[in-house]
C-alpha positions as CSV (number, residue, x, y, z in Angstrom):
1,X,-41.7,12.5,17.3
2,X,-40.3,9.1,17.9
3,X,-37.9,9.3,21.3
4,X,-35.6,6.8,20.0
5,X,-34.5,9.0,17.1
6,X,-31.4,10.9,17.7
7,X,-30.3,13.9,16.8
8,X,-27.4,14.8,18.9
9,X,-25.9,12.4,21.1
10,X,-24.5,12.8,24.8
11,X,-20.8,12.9,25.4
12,X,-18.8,9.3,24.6
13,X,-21.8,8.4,21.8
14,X,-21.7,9.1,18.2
15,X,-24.4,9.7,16.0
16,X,-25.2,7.3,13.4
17,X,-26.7,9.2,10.5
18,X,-28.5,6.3,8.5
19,X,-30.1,4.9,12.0
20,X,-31.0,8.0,14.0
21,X,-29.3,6.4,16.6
22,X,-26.3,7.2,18.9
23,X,-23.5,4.8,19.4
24,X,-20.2,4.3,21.4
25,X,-18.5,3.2,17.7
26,X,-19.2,3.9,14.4
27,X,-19.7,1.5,11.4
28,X,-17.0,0.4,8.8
29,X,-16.4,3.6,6.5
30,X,-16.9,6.1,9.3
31,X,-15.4,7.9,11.8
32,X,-16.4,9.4,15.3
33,X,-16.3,13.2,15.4
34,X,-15.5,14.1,18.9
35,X,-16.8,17.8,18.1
36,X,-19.9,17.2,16.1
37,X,-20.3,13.6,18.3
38,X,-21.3,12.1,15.0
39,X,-20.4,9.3,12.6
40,X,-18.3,11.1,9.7
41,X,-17.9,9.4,6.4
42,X,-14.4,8.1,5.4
43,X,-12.8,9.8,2.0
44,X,-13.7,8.0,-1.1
45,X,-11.3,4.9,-1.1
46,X,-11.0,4.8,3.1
47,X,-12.6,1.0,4.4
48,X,-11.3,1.9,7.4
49,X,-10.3,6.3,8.9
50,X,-9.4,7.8,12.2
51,X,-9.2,11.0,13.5
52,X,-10.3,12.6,10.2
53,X,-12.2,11.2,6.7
54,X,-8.7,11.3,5.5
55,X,-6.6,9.6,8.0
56,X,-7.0,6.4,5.9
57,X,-6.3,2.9,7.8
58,X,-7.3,0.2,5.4
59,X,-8.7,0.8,1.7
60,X,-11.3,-0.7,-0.4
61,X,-10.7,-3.2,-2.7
62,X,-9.1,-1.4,-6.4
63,X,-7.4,1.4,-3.8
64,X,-4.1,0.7,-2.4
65,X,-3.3,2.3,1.0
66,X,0.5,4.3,0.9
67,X,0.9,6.0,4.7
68,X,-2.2,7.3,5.2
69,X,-4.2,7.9,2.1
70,X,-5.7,5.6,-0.4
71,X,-5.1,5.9,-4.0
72,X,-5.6,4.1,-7.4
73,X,-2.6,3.2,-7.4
74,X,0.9,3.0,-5.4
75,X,4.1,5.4,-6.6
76,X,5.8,3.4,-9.5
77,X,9.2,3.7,-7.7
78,X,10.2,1.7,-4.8
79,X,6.3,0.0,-4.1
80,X,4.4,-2.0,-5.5
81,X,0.5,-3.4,-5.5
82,X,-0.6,-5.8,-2.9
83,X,-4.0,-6.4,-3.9
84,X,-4.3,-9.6,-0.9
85,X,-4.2,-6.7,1.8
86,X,-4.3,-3.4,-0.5
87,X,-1.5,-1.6,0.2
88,X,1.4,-0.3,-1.4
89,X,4.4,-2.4,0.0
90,X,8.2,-1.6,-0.4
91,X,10.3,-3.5,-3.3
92,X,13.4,-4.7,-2.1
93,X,16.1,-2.5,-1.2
94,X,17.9,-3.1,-4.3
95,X,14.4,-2.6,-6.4
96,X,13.7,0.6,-8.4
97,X,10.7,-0.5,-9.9
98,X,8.9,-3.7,-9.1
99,X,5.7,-5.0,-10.0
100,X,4.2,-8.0,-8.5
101,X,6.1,-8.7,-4.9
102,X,8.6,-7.4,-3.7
103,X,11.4,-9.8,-6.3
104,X,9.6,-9.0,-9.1
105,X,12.0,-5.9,-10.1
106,X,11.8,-4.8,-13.9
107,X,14.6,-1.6,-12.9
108,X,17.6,-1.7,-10.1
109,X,18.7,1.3,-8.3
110,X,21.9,3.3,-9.4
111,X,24.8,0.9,-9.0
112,X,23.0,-2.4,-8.9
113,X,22.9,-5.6,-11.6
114,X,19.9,-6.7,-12.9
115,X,19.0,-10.5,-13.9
116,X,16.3,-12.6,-14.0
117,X,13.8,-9.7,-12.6
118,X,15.7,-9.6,-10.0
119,X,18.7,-6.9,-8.4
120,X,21.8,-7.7,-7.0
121,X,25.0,-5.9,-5.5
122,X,27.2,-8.2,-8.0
123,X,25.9,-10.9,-10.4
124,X,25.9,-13.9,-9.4
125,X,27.4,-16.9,-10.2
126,X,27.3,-18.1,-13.7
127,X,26.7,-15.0,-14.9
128,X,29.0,-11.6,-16.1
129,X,28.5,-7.9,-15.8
130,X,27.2,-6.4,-18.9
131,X,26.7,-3.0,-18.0
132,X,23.7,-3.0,-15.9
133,X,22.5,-6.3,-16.5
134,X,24.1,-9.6,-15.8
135,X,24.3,-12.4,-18.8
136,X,24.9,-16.1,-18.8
137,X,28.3,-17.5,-19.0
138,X,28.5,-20.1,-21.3
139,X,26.8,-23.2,-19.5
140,X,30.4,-24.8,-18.8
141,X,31.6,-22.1,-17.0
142,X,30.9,-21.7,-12.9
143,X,32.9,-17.9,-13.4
144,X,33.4,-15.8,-16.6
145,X,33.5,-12.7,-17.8
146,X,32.0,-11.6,-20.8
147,X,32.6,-8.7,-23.5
């Protein structure tokens, strides 16, 4: 038996299951286990766990991290996709449903205008309340409204 292959590690070390080795840190994808004082994998989608293999930090890229879990995919209300740091962010306050920042809104909350894929608390200039969505005045106008 080779006496640099582990298989249970003193207190503060972590055992590193593909090495045979013990560690004070674990690789990318695992966490330490105080109890077992090994290297635990991370759920499927986890770059990055503590605590647990489902206390999610960071995600793999195609899994967007929302709290502390990673998923396929964000919830279609209020978030939306960031694929640059792969999380689910917040739309803007106004935002129902946006798509691909923050701005990009394709549905307003209850009470707000839509234009431009964008929300507002009132249209804005040049433009007229139609319901839920704001139109164009007519392109001499600065104020209008329409019907």
């Amino acid at each position: 038996m080779d006496p640099d292959t582990c298989t249970y590690c003193k207190d503060g070390f972590f055992l590193d299951s593909t090495t045979s080795t013990c560690d004070a840190t674990c690789n990318s994808g695992f966490y330490p286990d105080a109890d077992s004082r090994a290297c635990m994998e991370c759920y499927e989608g986890c770059a990055e766990c503590n605590t647990n293999n489902y206390t999610c930090t960071e995600c793999n890229p195609g899994w967007y991290l929302h709290g502390t879990t990673c998923g396929k995919s964000c919830p279609k209300m209020y978030y939306w996709e960031n694929s640059v740091t792969n999380t689910c962010d917040d739309c803007n306050p106004l935002c129902e449903i946006c798509i691909s920042d923050e701005e990009d809104c394709t549905t307003c909350r209850q009470g707000k205008f839509f234009s431009l894929r964008m929300c507002y608390d009132a249209c804005p200039l040049k433009t007229y309340s139609g319901g839920i969505k704001c139109f164009d005045c007519h392109p001499n106008c600065i104020d209008c409204f329409g019907g």
